[in-house]
N, C-alpha and C positions, 0 to 999 in steps of 0.2 A: 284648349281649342274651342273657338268660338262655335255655335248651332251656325249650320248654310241656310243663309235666305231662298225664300223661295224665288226671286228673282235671278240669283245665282245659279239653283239646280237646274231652272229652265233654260238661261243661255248655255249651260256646263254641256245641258241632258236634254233638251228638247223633248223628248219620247218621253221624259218621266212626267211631264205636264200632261199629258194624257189621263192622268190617274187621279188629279187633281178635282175635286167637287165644286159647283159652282160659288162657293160662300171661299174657297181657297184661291178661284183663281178672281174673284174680287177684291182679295188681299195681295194676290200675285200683282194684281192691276196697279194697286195703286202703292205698291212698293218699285213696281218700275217706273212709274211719272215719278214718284218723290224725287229718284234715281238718275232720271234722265235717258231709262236703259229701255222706255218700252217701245221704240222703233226697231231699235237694237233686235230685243226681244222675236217682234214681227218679221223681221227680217230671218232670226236665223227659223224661224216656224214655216217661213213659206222656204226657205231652202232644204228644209226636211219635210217639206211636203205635208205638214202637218196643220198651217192654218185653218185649212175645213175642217179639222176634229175639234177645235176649239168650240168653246160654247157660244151664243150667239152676242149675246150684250156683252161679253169680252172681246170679240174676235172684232167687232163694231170699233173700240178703243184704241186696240191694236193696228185697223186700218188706218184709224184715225192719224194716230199720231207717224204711221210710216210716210201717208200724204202728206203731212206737215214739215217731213224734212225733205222728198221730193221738192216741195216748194222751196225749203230751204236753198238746198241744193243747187236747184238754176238759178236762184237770186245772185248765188255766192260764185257762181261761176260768172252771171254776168258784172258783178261787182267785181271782181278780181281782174276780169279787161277794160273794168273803167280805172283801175288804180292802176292798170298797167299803164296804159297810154297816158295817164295822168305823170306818169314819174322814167317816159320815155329819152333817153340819154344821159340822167339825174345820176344815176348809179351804172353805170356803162362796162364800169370793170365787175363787181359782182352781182349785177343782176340785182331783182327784188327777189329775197328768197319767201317763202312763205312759211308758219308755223304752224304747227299743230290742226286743229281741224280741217280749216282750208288745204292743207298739205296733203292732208289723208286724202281729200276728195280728188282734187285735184292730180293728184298721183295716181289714184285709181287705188287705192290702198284699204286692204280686207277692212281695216279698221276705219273708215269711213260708213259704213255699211250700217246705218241708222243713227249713226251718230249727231247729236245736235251740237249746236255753239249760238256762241251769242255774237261774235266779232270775228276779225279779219286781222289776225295776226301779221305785220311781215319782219322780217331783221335787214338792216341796212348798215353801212358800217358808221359808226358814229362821227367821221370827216365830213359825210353829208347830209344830216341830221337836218340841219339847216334847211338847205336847198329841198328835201324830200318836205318838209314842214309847206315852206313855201309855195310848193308847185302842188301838194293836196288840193292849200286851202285857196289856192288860185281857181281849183275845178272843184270846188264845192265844198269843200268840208271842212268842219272850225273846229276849233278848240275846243274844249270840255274844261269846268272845274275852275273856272277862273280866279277863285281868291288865291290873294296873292302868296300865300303859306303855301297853297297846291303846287304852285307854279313852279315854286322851291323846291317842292318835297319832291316834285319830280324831276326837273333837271339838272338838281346839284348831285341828286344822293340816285337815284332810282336806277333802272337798265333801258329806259324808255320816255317820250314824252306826253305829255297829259293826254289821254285818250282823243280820238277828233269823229265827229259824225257827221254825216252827210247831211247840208240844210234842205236837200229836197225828201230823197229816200230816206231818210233817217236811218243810214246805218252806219256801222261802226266798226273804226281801225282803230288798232294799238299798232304802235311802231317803234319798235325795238331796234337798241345797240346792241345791247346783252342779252344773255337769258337769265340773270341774276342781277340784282340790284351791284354798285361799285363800293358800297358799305358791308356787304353781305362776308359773315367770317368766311363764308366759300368761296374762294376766289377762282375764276373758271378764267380759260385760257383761250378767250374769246378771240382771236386772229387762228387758232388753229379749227376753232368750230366755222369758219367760213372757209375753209382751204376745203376741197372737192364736194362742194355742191353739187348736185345732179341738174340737169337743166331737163324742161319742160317739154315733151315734143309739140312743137305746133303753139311754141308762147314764147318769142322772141323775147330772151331777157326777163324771164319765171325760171326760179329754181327751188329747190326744196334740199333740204340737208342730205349728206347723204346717208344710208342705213342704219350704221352706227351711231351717228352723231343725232341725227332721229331720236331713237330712241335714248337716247342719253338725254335728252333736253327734256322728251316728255318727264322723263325721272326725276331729273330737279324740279322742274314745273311740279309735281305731284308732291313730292317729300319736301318742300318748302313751302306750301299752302298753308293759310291759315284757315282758310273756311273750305269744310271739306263734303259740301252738299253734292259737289260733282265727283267725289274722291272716287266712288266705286264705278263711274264711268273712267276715268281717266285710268284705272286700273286694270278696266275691260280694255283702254288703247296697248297699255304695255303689253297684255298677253295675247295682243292682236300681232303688235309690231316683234314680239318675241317669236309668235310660231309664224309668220311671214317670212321673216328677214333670216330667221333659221335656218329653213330650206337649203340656204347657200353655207355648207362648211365653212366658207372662209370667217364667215358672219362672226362662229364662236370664238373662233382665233383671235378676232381684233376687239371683240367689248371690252377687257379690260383692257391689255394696254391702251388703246383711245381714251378711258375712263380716266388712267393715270395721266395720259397728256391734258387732257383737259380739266382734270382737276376732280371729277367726280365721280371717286371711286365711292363715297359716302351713299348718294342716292341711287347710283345702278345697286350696292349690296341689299337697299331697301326693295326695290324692285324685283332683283330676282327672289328674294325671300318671301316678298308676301305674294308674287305672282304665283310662287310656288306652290306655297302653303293655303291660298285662301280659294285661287282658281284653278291647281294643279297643273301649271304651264309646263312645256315638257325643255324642259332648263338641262343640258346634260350633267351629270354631278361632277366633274370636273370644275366646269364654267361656276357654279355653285359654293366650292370650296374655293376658287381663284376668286369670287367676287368675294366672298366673307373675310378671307388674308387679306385682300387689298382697303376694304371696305367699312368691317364690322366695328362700333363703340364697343367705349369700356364696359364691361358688363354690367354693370348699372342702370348706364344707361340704356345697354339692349333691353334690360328689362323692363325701361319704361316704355322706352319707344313701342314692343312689342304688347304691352300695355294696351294702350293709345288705339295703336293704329287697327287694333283686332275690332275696336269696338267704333272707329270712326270710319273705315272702310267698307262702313256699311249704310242702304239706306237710311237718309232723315227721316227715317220714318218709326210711329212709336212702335211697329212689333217688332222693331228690330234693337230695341234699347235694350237695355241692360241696368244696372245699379251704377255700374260705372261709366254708362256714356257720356253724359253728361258732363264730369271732371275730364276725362277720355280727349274731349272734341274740347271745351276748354285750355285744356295743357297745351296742345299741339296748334292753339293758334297763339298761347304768349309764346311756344318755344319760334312760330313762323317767323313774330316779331321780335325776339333773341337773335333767331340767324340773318335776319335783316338787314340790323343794324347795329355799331358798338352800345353800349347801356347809357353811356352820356346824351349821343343822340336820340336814344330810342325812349326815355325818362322826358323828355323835354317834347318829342313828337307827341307820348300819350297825353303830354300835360295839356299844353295845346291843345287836342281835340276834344279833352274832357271839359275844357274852357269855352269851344267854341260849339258842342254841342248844347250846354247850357244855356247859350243865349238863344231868344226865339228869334231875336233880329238875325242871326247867321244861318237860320233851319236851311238845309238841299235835302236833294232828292237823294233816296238811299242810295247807294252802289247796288251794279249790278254783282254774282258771285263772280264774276271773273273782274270786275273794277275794286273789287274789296283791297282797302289796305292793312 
């Protein structure tokens, strides 16, 4: 068993941050920016009523960055009724659905609640990939990534098309078919993740997955990742979306069978194991032993995977490494780009980029961690 970060015991335990010295919660600090988690953090501090015990030049950070996603926040709402109207009777039968961040907020959903992002998720079915393309970059917003090898990699093989940004705001949508690449060994049963969408109150033609399907996608999103600087936020979403969507009995009844129809009984059994195990999610042990039968590798490979993911779901940060982080966060991005692709295409993808990062006439700008491929 891994040591709990201190970013961990204070979202876990709020109260035990109390007890912390100023030189710990300096390290608290700046393991939750590594993380992504210190609005998060603020957030659950003023909901236990605890921010005024906080020390002063922490508590300063802390404001800091909750006002940063505030901003966030109504940017992303006002951007989500410019994409609306932007792509008004384009998709008429299933609505724009939204994913993951935007979803949370929008839905009003516990796990929105300091959470950051960088983009504007939406899924659209792939008949109208085209026409949703066309009618963006009609109201503002173009392509991304233009060489022509990109252009490929994303429309032949990918679950989406090249990312696109706004030329005024400069902000940014991914637009999605799938939630997995079409090359990916996990094959997801992408016509039954759009069947009962939730619809938005008061956003004509806004929808968001529904409960189960939620959280199932956050799960592939997460255990498919190669670069996992946001891992331990995206793991703070699942035990958000776990003790939420809980609440409702019916919730536990359908995660696995949903899991088996769509294909990803593999990432909900990663889910509920390290939600379990790493932030004590309250997972009934039923639902726990139904996701490991449906779900769990050959023991081999459990023991690499659990391996891996002890030491990569945790802050980028150095006191949270280990001897093995390092190989840890290494392995689990060749394995991202294993489950990606078959090994023909995936040999010839890394060749390619090893080819055209060496030239300087080709240099771009890095990816962001959610553009990483």
């Amino acid at each position: 068993m891994m040591p709990r970060d201190l970013i961990v015991t204070a979202l876990l335990e709020p109260r035990e941050s109390l007890r912390l010295s100023e030189v710990e919660w300096d390290l608290l600090i700046r393991q939750g920016r590594r993380a992504n988690l210190l609005a998060r953090l603020a957030y659950r501090l003023i909901e236990a009523g605890l921010l005024g015990a906080v020390p002063q030049r922490s508590r300063l950070h802390l404001v800091s960055a909750l006002r940063m996603v505030e901003r966030q926040d109504k940017a992303m709402r006002w951007e989500v009724r410019c994409i609306l109207a932007a792509l008004e009777g384009v998709v008429a039968e299933t609505g724009v659905i939204l994913l993951k961040g935007a979803a949370y907020v929008m839905a009003d959903l516990p796990a929105a609640h300091g959470r950051t992002f960088s983009d504007i998720d939406i899924l659209v079915p792939k008949s109208r990939l085209a026409a949703v393309e066309s009618r963006l970059m009609l109201n503002g917003w173009q392509g991304t990534h233009h060489d022509e090898y990109d252009q490929r990699y994303y429309r032949r093989w990918m679950h989406e098309i090249p990312p696109m940004r706004h030329i005024r705001r400069g902000t940014n949508i991914d637009v999605h078919h799938a939630i997995l690449p079409e090359t990916a060994r996990l094959k997801v049963n992408t016509p039954a993740l759009f069947r009962n969408s939730v619809a938005l109150p008061g956003h004509d033609g806004l929808f968001v997955l529904e409960p189960v399907n939620m959280l199932l996608h956050s799960a592939a999103h997460l255990f498919h990742e190669g670069s996992l600087d946001n891992g331990l936020r995206d793991l703070f979403d699942l035990d958000s979306l776990f003790r939420h969507f809980g609440k409702n009995p019916d919730f536990w009844s359908r995660v696995v069978p949903r899991a088996r129809e769509l294909g990803l009984t593999r990432p909900l059994h990663y889910a509920a194991r390290f939600c379990g195990e790493l932030l004590e999610t309250p997972i009934p042990p039923d639902v726990v032993e139904a996701t490991t039968e449906a779900g769990k590798p050959a023991p081999i490979t459990s023991l690499l995977t659990d391996f891996c993911y002890r030491r990569a779901l945790r802050p980028a940060h150095a006191s949270c490494n280990t001897a093995g982080t390092p190989l840890a966060r290494g392995a689990l991005y060749v394995r991202s780009h294993w489950l990606r692709m078959p090994f023909p295409l995936l040999t010839y993808h890394l060749l390619h980029k090893a080819v055209r990062r060496s030239t300087p006439a080709s240099w771009e700008a890095p990816f962001t961690n959610d553009e990483q491929r």
